[in-house]
C-alpha positions in Angstrom: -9.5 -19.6 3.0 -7.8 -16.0 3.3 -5.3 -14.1 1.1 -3.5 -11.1 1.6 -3.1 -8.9 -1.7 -0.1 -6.5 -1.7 1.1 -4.5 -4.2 4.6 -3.1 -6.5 3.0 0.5 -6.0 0.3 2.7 -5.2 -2.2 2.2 -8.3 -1.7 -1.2 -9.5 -5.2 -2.5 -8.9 -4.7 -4.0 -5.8 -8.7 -2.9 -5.0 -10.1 -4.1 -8.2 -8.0 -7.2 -7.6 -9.7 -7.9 -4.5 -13.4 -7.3 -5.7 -12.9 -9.1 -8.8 -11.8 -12.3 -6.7 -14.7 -11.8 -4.4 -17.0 -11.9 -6.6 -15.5 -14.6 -8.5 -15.6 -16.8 -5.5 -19.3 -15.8 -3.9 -20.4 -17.0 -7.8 -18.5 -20.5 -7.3 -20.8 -20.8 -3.8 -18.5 -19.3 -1.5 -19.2 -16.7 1.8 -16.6 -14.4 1.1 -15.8 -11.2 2.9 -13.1 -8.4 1.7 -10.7 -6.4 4.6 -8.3 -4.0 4.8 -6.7 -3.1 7.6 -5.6 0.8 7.3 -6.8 2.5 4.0 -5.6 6.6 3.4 -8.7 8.2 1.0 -11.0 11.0 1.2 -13.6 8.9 -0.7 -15.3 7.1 2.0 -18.7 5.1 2.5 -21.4 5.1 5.2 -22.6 1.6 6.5 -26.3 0.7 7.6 -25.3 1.4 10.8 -23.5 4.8 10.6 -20.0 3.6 10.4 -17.1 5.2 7.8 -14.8 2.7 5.8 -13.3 3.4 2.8 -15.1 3.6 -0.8 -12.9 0.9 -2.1 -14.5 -1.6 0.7 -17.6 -1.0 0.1 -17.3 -1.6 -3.3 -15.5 -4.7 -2.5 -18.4 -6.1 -0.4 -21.3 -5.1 -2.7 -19.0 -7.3 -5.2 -18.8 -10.2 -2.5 -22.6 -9.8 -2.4 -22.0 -8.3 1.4 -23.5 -5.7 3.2 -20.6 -3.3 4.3 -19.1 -3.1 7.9 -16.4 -1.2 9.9 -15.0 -4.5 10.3 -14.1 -5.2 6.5 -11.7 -1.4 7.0 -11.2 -1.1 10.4 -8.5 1.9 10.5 -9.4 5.0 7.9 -7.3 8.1 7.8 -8.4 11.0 5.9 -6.0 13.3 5.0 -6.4 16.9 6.0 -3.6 18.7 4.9 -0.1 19.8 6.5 0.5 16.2 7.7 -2.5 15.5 9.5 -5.5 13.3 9.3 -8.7 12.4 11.1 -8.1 8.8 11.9 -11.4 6.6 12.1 -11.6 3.3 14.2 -14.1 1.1 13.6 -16.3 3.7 11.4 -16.1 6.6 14.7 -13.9 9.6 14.2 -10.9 8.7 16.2 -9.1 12.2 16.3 -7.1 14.4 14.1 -3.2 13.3 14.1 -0.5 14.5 12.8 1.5 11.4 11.2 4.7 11.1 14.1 1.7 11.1 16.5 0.2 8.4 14.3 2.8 6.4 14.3 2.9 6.0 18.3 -0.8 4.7 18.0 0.1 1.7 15.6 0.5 -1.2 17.8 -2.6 -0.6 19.5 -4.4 0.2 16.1 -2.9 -3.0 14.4 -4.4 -5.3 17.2 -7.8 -3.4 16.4 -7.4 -4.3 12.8 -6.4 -8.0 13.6 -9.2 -8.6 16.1 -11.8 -7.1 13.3 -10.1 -9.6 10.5 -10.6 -12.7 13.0 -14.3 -11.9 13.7 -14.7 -11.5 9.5 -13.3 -15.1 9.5 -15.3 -16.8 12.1 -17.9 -15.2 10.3 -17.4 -16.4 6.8 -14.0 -18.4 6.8 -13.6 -16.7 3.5 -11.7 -13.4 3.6 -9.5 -11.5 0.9 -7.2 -8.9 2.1 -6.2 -6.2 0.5 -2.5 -4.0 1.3 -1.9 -0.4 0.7 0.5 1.5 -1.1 3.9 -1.0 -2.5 4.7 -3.5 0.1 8.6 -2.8 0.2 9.0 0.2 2.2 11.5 -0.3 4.3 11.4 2.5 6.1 7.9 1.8 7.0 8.3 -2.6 8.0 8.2 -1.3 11.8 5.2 0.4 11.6 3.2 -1.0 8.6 0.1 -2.2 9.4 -1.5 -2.2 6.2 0.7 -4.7 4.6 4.0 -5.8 6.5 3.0 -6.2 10.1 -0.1 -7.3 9.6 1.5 -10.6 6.9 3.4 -11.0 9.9 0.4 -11.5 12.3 -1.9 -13.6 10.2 0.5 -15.6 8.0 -1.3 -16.5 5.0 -0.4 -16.5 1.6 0.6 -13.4 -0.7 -0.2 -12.6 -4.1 1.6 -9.5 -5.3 0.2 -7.5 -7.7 2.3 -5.5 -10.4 0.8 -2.8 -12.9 3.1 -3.6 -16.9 0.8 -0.2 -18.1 3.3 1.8 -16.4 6.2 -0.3 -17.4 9.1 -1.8 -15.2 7.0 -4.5 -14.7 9.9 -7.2 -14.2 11.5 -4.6 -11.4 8.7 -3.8 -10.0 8.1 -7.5 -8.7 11.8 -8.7 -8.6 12.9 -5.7 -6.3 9.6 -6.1 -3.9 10.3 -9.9 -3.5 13.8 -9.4 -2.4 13.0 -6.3 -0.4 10.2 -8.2 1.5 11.6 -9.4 5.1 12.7 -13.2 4.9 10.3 -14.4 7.1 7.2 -13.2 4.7 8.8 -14.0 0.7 7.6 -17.8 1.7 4.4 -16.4 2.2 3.9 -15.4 -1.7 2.7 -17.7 -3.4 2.0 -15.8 -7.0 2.0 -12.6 -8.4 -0.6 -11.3 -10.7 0.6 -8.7 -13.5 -2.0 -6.3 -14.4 -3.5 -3.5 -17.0 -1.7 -5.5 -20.0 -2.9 -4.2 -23.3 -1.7 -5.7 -26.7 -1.5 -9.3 -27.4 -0.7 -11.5 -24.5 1.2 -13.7 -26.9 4.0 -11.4 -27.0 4.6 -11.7 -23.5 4.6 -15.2 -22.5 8.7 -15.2 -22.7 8.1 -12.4 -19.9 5.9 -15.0 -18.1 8.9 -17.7 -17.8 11.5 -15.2 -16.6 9.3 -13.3 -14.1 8.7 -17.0 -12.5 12.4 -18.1 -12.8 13.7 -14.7 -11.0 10.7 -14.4 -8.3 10.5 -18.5 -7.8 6.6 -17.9 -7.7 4.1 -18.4 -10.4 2.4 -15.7 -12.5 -1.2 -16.5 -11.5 -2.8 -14.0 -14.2 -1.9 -11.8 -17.0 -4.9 -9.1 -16.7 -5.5 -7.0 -19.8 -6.4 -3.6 -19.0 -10.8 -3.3 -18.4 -13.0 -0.1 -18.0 -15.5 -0.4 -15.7 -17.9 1.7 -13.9 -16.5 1.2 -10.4 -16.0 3.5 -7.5 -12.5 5.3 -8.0 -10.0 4.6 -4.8 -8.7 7.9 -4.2 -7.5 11.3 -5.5 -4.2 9.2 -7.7 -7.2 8.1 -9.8 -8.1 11.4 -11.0 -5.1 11.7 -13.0 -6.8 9.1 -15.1 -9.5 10.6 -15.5 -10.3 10.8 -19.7 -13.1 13.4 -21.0 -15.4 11.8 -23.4 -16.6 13.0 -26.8 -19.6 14.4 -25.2 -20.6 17.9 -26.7 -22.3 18.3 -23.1 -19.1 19.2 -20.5 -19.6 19.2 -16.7 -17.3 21.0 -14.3 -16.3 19.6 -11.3 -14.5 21.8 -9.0 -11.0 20.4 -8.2 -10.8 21.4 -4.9 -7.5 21.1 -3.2 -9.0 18.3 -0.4 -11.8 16.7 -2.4 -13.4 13.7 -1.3 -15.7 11.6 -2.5 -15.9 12.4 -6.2 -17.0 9.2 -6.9 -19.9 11.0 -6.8 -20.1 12.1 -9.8 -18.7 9.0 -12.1 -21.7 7.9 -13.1 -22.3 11.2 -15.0 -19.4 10.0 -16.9 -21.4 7.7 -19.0 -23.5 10.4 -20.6 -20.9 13.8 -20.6 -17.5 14.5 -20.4 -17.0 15.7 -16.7 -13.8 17.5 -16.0 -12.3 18.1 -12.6 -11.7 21.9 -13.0 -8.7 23.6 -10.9 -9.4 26.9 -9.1 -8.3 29.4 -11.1 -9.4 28.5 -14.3 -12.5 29.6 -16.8 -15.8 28.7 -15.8 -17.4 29.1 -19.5 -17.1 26.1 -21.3 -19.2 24.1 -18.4 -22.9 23.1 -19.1 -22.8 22.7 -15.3 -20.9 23.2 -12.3 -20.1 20.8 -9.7 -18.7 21.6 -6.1 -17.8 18.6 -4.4 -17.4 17.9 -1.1 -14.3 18.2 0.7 -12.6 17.6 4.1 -12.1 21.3 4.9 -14.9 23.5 3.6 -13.4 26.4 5.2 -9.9 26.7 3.5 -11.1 25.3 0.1 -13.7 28.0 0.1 -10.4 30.6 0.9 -8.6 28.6 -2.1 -12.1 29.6 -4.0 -11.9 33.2 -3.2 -8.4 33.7 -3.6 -8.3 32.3 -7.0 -12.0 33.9 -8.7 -13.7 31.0 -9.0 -16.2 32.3 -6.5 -16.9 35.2 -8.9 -16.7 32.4 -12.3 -19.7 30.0 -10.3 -21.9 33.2 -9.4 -20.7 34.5 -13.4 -22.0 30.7 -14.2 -25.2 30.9 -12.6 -25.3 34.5 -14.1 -25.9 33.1 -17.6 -28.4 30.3 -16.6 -25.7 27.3 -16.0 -26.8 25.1 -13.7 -24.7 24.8 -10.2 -25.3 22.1 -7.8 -23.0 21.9 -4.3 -22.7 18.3 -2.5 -22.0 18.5 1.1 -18.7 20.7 1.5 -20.4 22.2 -2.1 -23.5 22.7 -0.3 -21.7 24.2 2.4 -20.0 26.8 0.4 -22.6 27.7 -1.5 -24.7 29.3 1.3 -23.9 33.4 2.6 -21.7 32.5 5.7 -19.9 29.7 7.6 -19.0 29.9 10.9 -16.0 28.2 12.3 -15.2 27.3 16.2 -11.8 26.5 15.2 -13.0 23.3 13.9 -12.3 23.6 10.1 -9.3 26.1 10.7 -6.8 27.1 13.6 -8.9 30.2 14.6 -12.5 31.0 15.0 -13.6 33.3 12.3 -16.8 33.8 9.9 -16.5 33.2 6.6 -18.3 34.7 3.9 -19.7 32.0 1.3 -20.5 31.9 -2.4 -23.7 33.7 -1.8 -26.2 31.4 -4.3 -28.0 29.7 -1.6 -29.7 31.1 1.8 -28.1 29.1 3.9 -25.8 29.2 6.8 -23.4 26.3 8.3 -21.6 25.9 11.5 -18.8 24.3 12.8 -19.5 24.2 16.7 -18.2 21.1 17.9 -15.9 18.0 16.9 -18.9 16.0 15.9 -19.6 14.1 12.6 -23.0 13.3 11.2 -23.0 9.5 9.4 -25.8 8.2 8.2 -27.4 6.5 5.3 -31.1 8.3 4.3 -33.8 8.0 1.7 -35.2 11.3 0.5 -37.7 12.9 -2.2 -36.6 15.4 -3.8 -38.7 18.6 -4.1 -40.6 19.0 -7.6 -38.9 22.9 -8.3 -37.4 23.6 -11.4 -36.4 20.7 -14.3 -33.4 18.8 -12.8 -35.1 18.4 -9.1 -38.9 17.8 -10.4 -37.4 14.8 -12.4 -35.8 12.9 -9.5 -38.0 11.4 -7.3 -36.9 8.9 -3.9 -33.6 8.5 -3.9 -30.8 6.8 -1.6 -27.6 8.2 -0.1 -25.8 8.8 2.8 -23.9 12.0 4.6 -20.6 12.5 6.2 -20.3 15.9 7.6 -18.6 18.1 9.8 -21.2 20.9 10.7 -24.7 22.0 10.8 -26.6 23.9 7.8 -29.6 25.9 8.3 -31.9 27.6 6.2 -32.5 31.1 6.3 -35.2 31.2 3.7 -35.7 29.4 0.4 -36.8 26.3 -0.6 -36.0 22.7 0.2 -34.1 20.6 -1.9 -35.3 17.4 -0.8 -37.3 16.2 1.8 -36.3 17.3 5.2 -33.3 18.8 4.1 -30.7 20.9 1.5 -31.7 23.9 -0.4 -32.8 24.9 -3.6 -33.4 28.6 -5.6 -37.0 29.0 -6.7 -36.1 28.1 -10.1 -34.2 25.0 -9.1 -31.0 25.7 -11.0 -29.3 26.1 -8.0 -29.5 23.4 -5.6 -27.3 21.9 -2.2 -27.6 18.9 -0.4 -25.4 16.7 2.2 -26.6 13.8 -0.1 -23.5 11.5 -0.9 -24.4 9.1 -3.5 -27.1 11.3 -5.3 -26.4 10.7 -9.2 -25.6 7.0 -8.6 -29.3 7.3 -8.2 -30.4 6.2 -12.0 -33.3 9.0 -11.7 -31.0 11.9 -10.5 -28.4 11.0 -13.2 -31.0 11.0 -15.8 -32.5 13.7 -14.6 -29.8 16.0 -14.9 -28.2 14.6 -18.0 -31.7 14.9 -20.0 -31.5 18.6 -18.8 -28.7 19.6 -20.4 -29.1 17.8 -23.1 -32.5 19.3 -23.3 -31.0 23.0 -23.1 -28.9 22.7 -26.1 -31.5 21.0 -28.5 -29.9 17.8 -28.5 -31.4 14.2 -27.6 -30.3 12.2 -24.5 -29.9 8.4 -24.9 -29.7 6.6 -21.5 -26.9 4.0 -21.5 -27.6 0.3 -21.0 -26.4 -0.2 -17.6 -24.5 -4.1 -17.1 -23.4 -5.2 -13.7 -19.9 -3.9 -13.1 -19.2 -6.3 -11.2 -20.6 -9.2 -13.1 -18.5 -8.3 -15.8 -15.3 -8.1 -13.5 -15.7 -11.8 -12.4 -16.1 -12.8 -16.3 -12.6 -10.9 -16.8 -10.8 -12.4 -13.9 -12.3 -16.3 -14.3 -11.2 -15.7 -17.8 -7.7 -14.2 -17.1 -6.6 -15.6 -13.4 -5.9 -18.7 -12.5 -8.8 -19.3 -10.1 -8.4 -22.8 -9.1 -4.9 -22.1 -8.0 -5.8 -19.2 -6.3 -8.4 -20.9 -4.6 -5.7 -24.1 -3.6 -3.0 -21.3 -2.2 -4.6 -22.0 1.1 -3.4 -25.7 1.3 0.1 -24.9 0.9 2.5 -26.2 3.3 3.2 -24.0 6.3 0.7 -21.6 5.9 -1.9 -20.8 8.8 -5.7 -21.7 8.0 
């Protein structure tokens, strides 16, 4: 069986969607693979064998129980600012493009993303697709491969998927079934309305007219759920809550982050805040600096606002200040740029906390998935231990003197308190979380209670078998007219 999820909007839950159907179905006995055509995030994933896809796929195939591939999001663009992004194929940096150019490439990119969809279904003969963005841009239906052309290609059905949290639900999926071409509205064969909160018996009058105007069935009213699962892209920052935590974590909202999901699972134990440049430094128990797709001009954004002078007034008064990848890179005295980060070659002076230099030679990018140790210096690194990542960098970072963070690579300060590493993935590490969160805990005499940790993903599946219609999911594919 295959479906193709598509959604109202950007933000609906169109990712969640998929992994909650996955891993309903691989519990029901079923080989099931998630796939995505083209994704646009800055929060990416390195597979086992060095290929980039998206976060959002990953996650998708840990909840199918599947190790991830390039396969499962065969097109990636990450944005880079002034309309251009690197553009990955198959997990390899493609090359930077500015979005007319990109345009020019789709044809040949969508027969990429079909060919990768057709091995994923000889492989498992079980794949849930997922769109991107709303499906009913019409000034888009030429070129989109995400959602429109790529229906068009594999012909199977549609469930749309509309967010009621933000309201306008019955527009939302009325207007996108009569903007979809007339050749694909056959094709849906549900919708799914999710993030409800209140009591669902309110809304079953607003069941019946959503399936007499759209002629499909609602296959799910899904109440609004928060989990512990990798964030998409930058859109979910917005909905980003603080917690009641007295213990408040900075995270440096650089204007290209990427991969903050990083960091989430310090959520559970502090309220972690995605601080703009420009603004106060003090309130932070630690600073974050995250990585980024352009270390060079976020570090100019850093200068030109004071935060460089806030982190180095933070580490001043004992605060701890930690630098992943991009972070790590800034952190050190000096980058050097061969026109690689920016237009022009230049050298740029860094934060200064770290004595390391980085440089941007060639148009090469390191991806990889490692194990490392980390080095026993100071109290956040001695309590860490083995832990598992992955990098995705631009660059090369020596030392110039100092210690090692961990094993074989990074850096640390002699007392530990200020530490960089190309380590993606770090605090999703149970120890490194801990580690840090007992810290500074520790430093303002209070007690740290580790959270009981339940599978995400377990508790997904429960939601959706309890809230979709899975049998008639799972029948869509015997519908008349649609392509096994």
């Amino acid at each position: 069986m295959s479906l193709l999820v598509l959604g109202t909007a950007s933000h609906v839950g169109k990712s969640v969607t998929v992994a909650g159907i996955c891993r309903a179905l691989s519990d029901r006995g079923y080989t099931v693979t998630p796939f995505k055509a083209q994704n646009m995030s800055l929060n990416s994933y390195v597979t086992e064998d060095g290929a980039e896809i998206g976060i959002a796929q990953a996650m998708q195939a840990i909840a199918a129980r599947r190790e991830p591939s390039a396969d499962m999001n065969p097109i990636l663009l990450k944005p880079k600012g002034e309309s251009i992004s690197q553009v990955i194929v198959l997990g390899r940096p493609f090359k930077d493009l500015p979005i007319r150019e990109y345009y020019r490439e789709t044809d040949a990119l969508l027969e990429i993303a079909v060919s990768a969809y057709e091995r994923l279904y000889k492989e498992t003969g079980c794949v849930i697709c997922e769109g991107a963005g709303g499906a009913a841009e019409l000034n888009l239906y030429d070129r989109d491969i995400a959602n429109i052309q790529l229906a068009k290609r594999l012909k199977i059905p549609i469930i749309l998927v509309a967010d009621i949290e933000r309201g306008g639900v019955f527009a939302q999926l009325y207007g996108t079934m009569e903007l979809l071409p007339q050749d694909l509205r056959g094709l849906v064969a549900g919708v799914i309305i999710n993030k409800f909160r209140g009591d669902p018996g309110i809304f079953e009058s607003g069941i019946q007219m959503i399936e007499d105007i759209c002629g499909v069935p609602v296959l799910g009213l899904v109440p609004y759920i928060d989990l512990h699962l990798p964030s998409e892209d930058s859109l979910s920052l917005n909905d980003k809550r603080t917690s009641s935590s007295p213990i408040r974590i900075g995270i440096i909202r650089l204007p290209r982050i990427s991969n903050f999901t990083d960091f989430e699972s310090l959520e559970r134990g502090a309220s972690v805040e995605y601080v703009r440049p420009g603004e106060s430094l003090r309130p932070y128990d630690c600073i974050i600096i995250p990585g980024t797709k352009n270390s060079v001009e976020d570090l100019e954004t850093l200068r030109s606002k004071g935060t460089i002078q806030e982190i180095q007034g933070a580490h001043g008064r004992g605060i701890p200040v930690i630098g992943i990848c991009g972070g790590y890179q800034m952190l050190g005295e000096r980058i050097y740029d061969n026109a690689i980060e920016s237009d022009e070659e230049g050298v740029y002076e860094g934060i200064g906390l770290l004595p390391v230099e980085t440089r941007f030679s060639e148009y090469r990018k390191t991806t990889i998935q490692v194990v490392r140790r980390a080095e026993p210096i100071g109290p956040i690194l001695s309590g860490i231990g083995e832990v598992k990542g992955y990098e995705i960098h631009m660059g090369e970072t020596v030392r110039t003197g100092g210690n090692e963070a961990f094993s074989g690579e990074g850096a640390a300060t002699d007392d530990g308190m200020v530490f960089g590493t190309y380590l993606h993935g770090l605090f999703q590490n149970r120890s490194a979380a801990v580690a840090l969160l007992r810290y500074l805990h520790e430093r303002r005499g209070l007690t740290y209670s580790e959270e009981v940790c339940i599978d995400p993903y377990e508790q997904l599946a429960r939601h959706f078998e309890t809230h979709l219609d899975m049998e008639a999911i799972i029948a869509l594919n015997d519908r008349e007219g649609v392509r096994q």
